[in-house]
Each structure stands twice: as structure tokens, then as C-alpha cells.
C-alpha positions, 0 to 999 in steps of 0.5 A: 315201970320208970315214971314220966319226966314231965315238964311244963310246955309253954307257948310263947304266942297269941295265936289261937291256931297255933294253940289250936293245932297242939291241943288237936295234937294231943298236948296241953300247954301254957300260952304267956303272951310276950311283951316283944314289939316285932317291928323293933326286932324286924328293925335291927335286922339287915333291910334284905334279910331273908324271910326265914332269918326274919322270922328266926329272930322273931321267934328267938325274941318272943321265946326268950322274952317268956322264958326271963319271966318264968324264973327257975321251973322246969319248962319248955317254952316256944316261940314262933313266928310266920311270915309269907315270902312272895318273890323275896318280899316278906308279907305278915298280917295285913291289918284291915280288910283293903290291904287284904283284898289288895294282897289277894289281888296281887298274890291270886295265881301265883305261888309263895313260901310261908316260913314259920321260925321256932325257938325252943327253949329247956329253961332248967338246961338253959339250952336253946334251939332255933329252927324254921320251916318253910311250906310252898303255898300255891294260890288260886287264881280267883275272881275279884268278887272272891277276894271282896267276900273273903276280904270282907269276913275279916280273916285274912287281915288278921293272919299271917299272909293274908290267908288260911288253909284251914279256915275261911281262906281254904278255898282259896288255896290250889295246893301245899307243898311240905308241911301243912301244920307249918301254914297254920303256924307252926311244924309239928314234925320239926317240933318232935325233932327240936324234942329230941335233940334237948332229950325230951320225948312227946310224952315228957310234955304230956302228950297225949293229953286228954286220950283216950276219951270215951266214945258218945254222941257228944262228944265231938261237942264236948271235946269243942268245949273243952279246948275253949275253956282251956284255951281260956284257963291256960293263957296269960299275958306276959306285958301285952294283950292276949288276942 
């Protein structure tokens, strides 16, 4: 039997569902915070940039931002970037709980496009791919008091768009169109293809990490457990605070 080809995956992002969703996946990887500021980058982009360019070029910065810092190893690092589209207007993390409930105000009843950029980058080819994907995202047309509720929790001014479809804001959120993976914040089916094309297979990264598990009453909480610590072990922060 010829061995694996194994190689490190690490992702070039704070956002603890974006680790979430590839552990659920079955991989394990590295997080290393990049020290990139988004709002320079965004700054030297033309001002009527599509969303999909702008997140591209987030993605490209954060990944390769990690990638100059690893040395020569035999890595795959990804960067990734969300952005909602509302009518041509590019909208990210709200910041407080009042923006958020006046983004809900605006956006409840109405449909947008979340884009999310990848970068992949094979450190020991130096190769390099950028791809988006883009899922349309149709908003229920919901009451005041619910935006203050949801406002309130404090989620949607901390993510992309100002809303999640697997968490607090599911709710909230009539119907997807494309891939979901992609809302929560990133593409795993366009992650496999970006594998492919720089010849690596899902099991050259690892997957699937920690399968098959054995069967107990507990192990739902165990497997929880688990991701936390891990989640804990394997981030670092490459010149900004992981969050």
C-alpha cells in the first residue's frame, strides 16, 4: 500500500466557525492568525469593486500574510474572507449590537449574496489559488421586537453580515441557495476542487481526522470536548489577537 502524503493545513483565520466546520469535516488544522488590517487592503481596491474582488484580495492578504511567516514547510495554509452583497452594497461585521438591529431593519424581507474569498496556498510549490464562492441568502421579513432580541444576544454584530444560519440567527433566515458551508464561512465543496487542482486528495490533509470514533453514550459530549481543546492547542496568533 503506497503511504499518505501528509501535509500540514493551516487556516489563516480567527473565525472559530470557520475552524468549526472543518473539524466537523473531518480535518484538523493549525489556526495562525494573520496580522493583515482589511480595512488597508479594502482601501486600495477601486471604491466600486465588486464584493466577490473585495473578499478575493482579503482572502489572498490573510493567506499569504501566514504563509511568509512559516518558512520552508510542507503546508497548505487558507485564507478566507466573507462579505454579504445587498444590492451592490458590501456589508461585514456590524460591530455593536445598534448597527446590527439597524442592518436587520434594512435587510428583513429582502434577498443577498454572501461571498466568501478562498486562497490556498502549497508552501513547498509556492502555488497559489484564488477562488470565491458566492450562496444567495433570502431574509425573513421579521418583526421589530425580533431584531432587538437578536440584536441583543450579541451574534450578529460579530459576523459577517450580521447573521448566521447555524446559530442564534437561523431563525431568522427563509431559505439558502447554493452552498450553505459557504454562509458559515467558507466552501467545502470548492475547497476539495482548489485540493485537486495543486494535486492533493482530502486524505493527504488528514481527513478524516478523528473517524471512526467508538459508539458510547457519551460520546457526543466527548467528541464536544474534544474540538474545544483542540480548538484551544492548535491556534496561534501570527501579530493580532486571536478572537
Amino acid at each position: 500500500m503506497t503511504a499518505r502524503r501528509q501535509v500540514d493545513f493551516v487556516l489563516a483565520s480567527a473565525s472559530p466557525a470557520r475552524y468549526a466546520l472543518l473539524r466537523s469535516a473531518g480535518l484538523s488544522p493549525e489556526v495562525i492568525v494573520s496580522a493583515v488590517d482589511e480595512h488597508a487592503v479594502a482601501a486600495l481596491l477601486d471604491p466600486g469593486a465588486p464584493t466577490a474582488v473585495v473578499v478575493a484580495e482579503l482572502a489572498v492578504a490573510k493567506a499569504r500574510d501566514v504563509a511568509a511567516g512559516l518558512g520552508d514547510v510542507a503546508a497548505l495554509v487558507l485564507g478566507c474572507d466573507s462579505l454579504l452583497d445587498l444590492d451592490g452594497v458590501a456589508l461585514g461585521k456590524p460591530g455593536d449590537a445598534e448597527t446590527a438591529a439597524a442592518r436587520w431593519r434594512d435587510m428583513r424581507g429582502r434577498t443577498g449574496t454572501l461571498h466568501t474569498g478562498h486562497c490556498l496556498i502549497d508552501i513547498g510549490t509556492g502555488r497559489e489559488l484564488a477562488r470565491t464562492a458566492a450562496t444567495t441568502v433570502h431574509f425573513a421579513d421579521i418583526s421589530d421586537a425580533e431584531i432587538e432580541l437578536y440584536a441583543a444576544t450579541g451574534e450578529p454584530a460579530a459576523v459577517a453580515g450580521a447573521f448566521t444560519v447555524d446559530g442564534l440567527g437561523g431563525w431568522f433566515v427563509d431559505a439558502v441557495h447554493g452552498d450553505h458551508h459557504n454562509v458559515i464561512g467558507l466552501s467545502l465543496p470548492l475547497l476539495r476542487r482548489m485540493l485537486a487542482e495543486l494535486g492533493y486528495g482530502l486524505s493527504d490533509v488528514g481527513y478524516p481526522a478523528g473517524y471512526p470514533e467508538p459508539a458510547s453514550s457519551s460520546s457526543a459530549s466527548s467528541s464536544a470536548s474534544a474540538a474545544d481543546a483542540a480548538a484551544g492547542s492548535a491556534t496561534r496568533a501570527h501579530g493580532s489577537t486571536v478572537v
